[in-house]
C-alpha positions in Angstrom: -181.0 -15.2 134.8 -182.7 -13.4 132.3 -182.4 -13.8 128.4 -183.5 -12.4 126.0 -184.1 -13.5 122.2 -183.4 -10.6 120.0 -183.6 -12.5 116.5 -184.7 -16.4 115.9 -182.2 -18.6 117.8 -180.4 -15.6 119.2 -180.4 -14.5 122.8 -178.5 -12.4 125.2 -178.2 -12.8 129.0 -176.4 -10.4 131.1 -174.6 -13.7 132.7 -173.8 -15.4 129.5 -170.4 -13.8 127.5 -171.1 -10.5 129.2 -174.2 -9.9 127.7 -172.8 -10.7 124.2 -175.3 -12.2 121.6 -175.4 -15.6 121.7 -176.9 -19.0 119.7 -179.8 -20.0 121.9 -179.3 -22.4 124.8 -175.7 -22.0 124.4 -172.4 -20.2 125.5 -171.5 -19.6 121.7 -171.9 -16.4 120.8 -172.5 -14.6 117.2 -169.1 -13.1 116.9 -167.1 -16.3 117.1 -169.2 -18.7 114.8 -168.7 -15.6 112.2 -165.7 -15.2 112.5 -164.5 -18.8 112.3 -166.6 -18.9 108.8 -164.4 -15.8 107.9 -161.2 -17.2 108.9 -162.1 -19.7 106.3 -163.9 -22.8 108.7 -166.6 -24.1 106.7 -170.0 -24.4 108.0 -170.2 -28.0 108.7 -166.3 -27.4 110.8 -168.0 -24.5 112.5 -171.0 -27.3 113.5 -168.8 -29.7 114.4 -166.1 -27.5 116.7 -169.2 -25.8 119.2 -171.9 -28.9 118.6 -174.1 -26.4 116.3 -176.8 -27.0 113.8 -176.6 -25.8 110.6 -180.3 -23.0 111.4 -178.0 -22.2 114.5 -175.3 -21.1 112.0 -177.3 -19.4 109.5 -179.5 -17.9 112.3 -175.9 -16.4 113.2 -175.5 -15.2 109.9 -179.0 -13.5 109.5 -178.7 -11.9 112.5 -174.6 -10.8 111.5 -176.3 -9.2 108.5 -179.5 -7.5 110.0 -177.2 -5.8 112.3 -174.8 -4.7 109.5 -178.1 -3.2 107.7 -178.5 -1.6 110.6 -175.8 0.5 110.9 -175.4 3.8 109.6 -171.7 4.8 108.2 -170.8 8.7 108.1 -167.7 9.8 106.3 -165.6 12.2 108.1 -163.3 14.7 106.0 
């Protein structure tokens, strides 16, 4: 097993969620605990329904919004 942190409280593992970026020392990844706040889950619900803290749920958020920074958009005609 062999993770990886890639932003504070953030990690991937090939063996965990496929390699899919996860809170640290847990199976929950980054995708789900923003979506559920989109879908209209409130931060403390989100805590509550995958035994979170709140830094693990902001950490999910900071890294959601570095990555989004990240990307580059083209527009194609």
């Amino acid at each position: 097993m062999q993770k990886t942190v890639i932003a504070p409280r953030i990690e991937v593992d090939k063996d965990v969620r496929f390699g899919k970026p996860v809170i640290a020392g847990t199976r929950v990844p980054v995708d789900l605990v923003i979506g559920k706040l989109a879908g209209g889950m409130t931060v403390e619900q989100v805590m509550a329904e995958y035994e979170l803290k709140r830094d693990d749920v902001l950490a999910a958020l900071s890294y959601a919004a570095q990555a989004i920074s990240d990307e580059q958009i083209r527009a194609v005609r």
